[in-house]
N, C-alpha and C positions, 0 to 999 in steps of 0.2 A: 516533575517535568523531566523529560528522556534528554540526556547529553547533545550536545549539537553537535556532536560529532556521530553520534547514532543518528541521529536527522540526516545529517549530510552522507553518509555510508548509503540510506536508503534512498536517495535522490539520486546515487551515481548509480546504481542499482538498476532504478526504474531509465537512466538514460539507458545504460546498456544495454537493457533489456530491448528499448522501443528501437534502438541503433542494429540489432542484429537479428531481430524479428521476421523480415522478408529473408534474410539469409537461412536464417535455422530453421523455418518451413521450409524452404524451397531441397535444401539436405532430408530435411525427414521424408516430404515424398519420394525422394530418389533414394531414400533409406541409406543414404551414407555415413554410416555413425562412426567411421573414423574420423570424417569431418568436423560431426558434432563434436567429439569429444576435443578438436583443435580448438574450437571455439573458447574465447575466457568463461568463466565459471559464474560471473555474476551476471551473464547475459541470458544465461536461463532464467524464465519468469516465476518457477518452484523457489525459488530463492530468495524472492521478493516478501517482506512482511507487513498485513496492514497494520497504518500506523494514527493515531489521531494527527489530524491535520494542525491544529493547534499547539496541542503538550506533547506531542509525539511519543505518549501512551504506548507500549504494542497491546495490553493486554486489555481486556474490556472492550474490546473497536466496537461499534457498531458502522456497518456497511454503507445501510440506508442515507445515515448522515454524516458517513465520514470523521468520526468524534468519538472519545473514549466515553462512559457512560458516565461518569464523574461530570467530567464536560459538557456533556451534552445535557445532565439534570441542571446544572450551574443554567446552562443557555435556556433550556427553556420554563424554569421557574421565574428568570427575571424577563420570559416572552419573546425572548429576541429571537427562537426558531418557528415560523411563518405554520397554521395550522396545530400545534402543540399546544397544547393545553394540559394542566395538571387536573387528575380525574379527583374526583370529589363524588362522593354518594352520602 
């Protein structure tokens, strides 16, 4: 399980991000990258990492589900992810 402080790091991350969003499009089309570069550094979206939603994992993510693959075998061998089924032949 990832630090809650790693957790929280990414959560002010993705505010920033969504917080200066209209702003740092509206600068790139007008191609003002003195601007850009005023801007804080964790407001760029390159900066962002996916993370499991749950153990906040970085590594392993899967997208689809939002979940580290650990987690997400855990969730759907005991059926709790909706469609998932474990293959058998």
């Amino acid at each position: 399980m990832a630090k809650e402080s790693m957790k929280a790091r990414e959560i002010k991350r993705q505010k920033l991000v969504d917080q200066y969003a209209a702003k740092r499009e509206k600068l790139k089309t007008e191609g003002d990258y003195v601007g850009l570069s005023r801007l804080p550094r964790n407001s760029n979206p390159i900066r962002l990492h996916n993370r499991c939603k749950l153990t906040g994992r970085p590594k392993g993510y899967m997208r689809q589900f939002g979940l580290s693959r650990i987690t997400f075998r855990e969730m759907a061998s005991a059926g709790l992810i909706p469609g998932i089924k474990k293959a058998s032949w």
